[in-house]
C-alpha positions as CSV (number, residue, x, y, z in Angstrom):
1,X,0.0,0.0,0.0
2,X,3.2,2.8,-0.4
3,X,1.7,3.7,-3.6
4,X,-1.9,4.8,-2.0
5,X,-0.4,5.9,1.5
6,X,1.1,9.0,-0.6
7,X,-2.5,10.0,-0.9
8,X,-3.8,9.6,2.4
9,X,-3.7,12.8,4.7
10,X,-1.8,12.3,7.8
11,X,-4.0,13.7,10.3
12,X,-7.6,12.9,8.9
13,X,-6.8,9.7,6.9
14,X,-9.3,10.8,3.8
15,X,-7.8,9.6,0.7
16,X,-7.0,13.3,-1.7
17,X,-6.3,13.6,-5.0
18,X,-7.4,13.5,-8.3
19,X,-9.3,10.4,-9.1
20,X,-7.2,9.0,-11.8
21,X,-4.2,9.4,-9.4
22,X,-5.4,7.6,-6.7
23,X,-6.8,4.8,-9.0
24,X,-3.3,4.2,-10.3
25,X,-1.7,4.3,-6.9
26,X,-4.6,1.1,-6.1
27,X,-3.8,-0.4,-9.2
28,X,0.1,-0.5,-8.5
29,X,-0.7,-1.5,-5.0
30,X,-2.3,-4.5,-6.7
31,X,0.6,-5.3,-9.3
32,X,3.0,-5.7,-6.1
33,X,0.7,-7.7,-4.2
34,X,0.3,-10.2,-7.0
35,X,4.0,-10.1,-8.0
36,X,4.7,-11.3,-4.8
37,X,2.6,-14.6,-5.3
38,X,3.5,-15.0,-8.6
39,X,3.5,-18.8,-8.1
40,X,-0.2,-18.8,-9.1
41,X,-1.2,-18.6,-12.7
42,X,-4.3,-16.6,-11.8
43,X,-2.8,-14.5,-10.5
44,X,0.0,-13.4,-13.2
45,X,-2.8,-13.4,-15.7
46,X,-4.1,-11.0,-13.6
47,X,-0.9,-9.0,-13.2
48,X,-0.4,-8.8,-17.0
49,X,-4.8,-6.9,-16.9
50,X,-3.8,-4.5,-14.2
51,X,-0.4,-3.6,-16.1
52,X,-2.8,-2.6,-18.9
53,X,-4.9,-1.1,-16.9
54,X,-2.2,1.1,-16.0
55,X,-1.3,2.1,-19.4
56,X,-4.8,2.7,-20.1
57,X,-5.2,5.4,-17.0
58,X,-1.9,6.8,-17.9
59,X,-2.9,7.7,-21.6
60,X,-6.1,9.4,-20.0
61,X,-4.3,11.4,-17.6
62,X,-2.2,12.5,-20.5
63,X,-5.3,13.1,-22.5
64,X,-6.8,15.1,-19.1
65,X,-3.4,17.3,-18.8
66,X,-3.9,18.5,-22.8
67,X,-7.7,19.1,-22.0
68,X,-7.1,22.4,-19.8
């Protein structure tokens, strides 16, 4: 969770940031959680889906930046 904890405030504990942010932060939470069980086959299938999930959100938060 080091990726997410960036976006948690210190003395309330809500999450801030902009929502594609903090879904990548999840998502890379996730990739090393499964990375270190990569034993299963589930579960580097599912490794390889959040990888492209991160690509995806990164292309959109490109696409947001050139939208303002």
């Amino acid at each position: 969770m080091k990726h997410l904890r960036r976006y948690i405030h210190p003395q309330w504990g809500s999450i801030l940031g902009s929502e594609t942010e903090i879904r990548l932060a999840v998502i890379r939470d996730e990739v090393e959680l499964c990375q270190k069980r990569d034993s299963i086959t589930y579960l580097k299938n599912r490794i390889e889906e959040i990888e492209q999930e991160i690509s995806e959100k990164k292309n959109l938060k490109a696409e947001e930046t050139w939208e303002v």
